[in-house]
N, C-alpha and C positions, 0 to 999 in steps of 0.2 A: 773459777770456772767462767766459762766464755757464756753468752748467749747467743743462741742462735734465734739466728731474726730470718722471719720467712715470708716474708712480704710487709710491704707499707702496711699502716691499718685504712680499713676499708669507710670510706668517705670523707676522707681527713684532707687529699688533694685533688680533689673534684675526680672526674670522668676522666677514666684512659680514652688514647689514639683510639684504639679499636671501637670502642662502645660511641664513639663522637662520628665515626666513619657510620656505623650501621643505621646512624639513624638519620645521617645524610643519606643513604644509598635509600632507605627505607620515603624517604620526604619525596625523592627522587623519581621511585619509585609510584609513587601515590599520584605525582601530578605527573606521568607521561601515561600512567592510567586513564585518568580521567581523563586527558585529553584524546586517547583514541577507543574510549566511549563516546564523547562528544562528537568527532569523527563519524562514527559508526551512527550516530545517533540522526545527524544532520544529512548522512548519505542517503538513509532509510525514508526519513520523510522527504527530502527531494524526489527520490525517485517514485515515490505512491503520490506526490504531488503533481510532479509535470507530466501528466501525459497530455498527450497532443490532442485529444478529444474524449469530450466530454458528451455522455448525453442522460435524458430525463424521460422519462415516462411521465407523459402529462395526462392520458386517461385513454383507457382499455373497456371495451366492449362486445360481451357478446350478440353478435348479429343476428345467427341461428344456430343452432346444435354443433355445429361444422365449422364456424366462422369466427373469429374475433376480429372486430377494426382495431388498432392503439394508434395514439398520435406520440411521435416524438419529437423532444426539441434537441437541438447539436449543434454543440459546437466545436469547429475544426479551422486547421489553416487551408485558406482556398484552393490551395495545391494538393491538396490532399485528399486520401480516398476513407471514409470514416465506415467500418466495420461493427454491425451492433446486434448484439445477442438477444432475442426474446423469447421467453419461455413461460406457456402456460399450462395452469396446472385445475385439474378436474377437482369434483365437487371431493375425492377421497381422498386426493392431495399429490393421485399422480398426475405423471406429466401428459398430457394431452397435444403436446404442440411445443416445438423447436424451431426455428428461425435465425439465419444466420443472413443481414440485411447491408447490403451493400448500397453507400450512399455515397455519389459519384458527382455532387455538385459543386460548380463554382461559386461556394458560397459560405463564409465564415461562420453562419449560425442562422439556421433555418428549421423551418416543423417540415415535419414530414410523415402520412398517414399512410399506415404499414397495415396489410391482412394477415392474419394467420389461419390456415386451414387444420382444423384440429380433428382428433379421432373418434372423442365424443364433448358435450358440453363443455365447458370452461367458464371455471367460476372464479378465479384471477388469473393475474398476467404480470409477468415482472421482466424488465430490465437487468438482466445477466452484466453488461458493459459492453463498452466502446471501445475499439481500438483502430488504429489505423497505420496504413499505410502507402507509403509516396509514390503519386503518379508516373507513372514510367512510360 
């Protein structure tokens, strides 16, 4: 009687084509991943990095019931027009006062003191952000 033989035995000649291919494709795979995580990763913090102006809340006061002074500092390129948010907020956390402050100076980084007319007292005051844009 014959034998019938139905495959090599299994580990005796290393790794088939196919099994050597998938873990190429797999390797492959892995490092064109990471690198358009990296990608993504590098796009992200650039663009939460560069913006064209910057600015700071250096101290906020209320004047009288009605009134807060804040000084800002900003920084921008001198061509540019720098747009800055302030908002304050009442002694029960609502908002009292909105402010959208246009700053229109030939000048790369300068304070500048800002009023806000609010609707009743204000007992902080915060810097929302900066944004800008080019003189036309």
């Amino acid at each position: 009687m014959a034998a019938v033989r139905e495959g090599l035995p299994e580990g005796r000649y290393g790794r088939s084509a196919d099994e050597r291919a998938d873990r190429k494709l797999k390797i492959i795979g892995a490092v064109l991943g990471a690198c358009l995580l990296g990608v993504i990763g590098w796009s992200a913090v650039h663009y939460i990095t560069s913006s064209d102006v910057t600015g700071q809340l250096i101290r906020s006061k209320p004047v009288s019931d009605t009134t807060v002074e804040a000084v800002l500092e900003v920084r921008k390129d001198k061509d540019a027009t720098a747009i800055c948010t302030l908002r304050s907020l009442g002694e029960d956390g609502g908002e009292v006062a909105r402010k959208d402050v246009t700053l229109d100076r030939r000048e790369d980084h300068f304070t500048q003191l800002v009023t806000l007319h609010t609707t009743r007292r204000a007992s902080a005051t915060a810097l929302e952000g900066c944004t800008s844009s080019s003189r036309g």
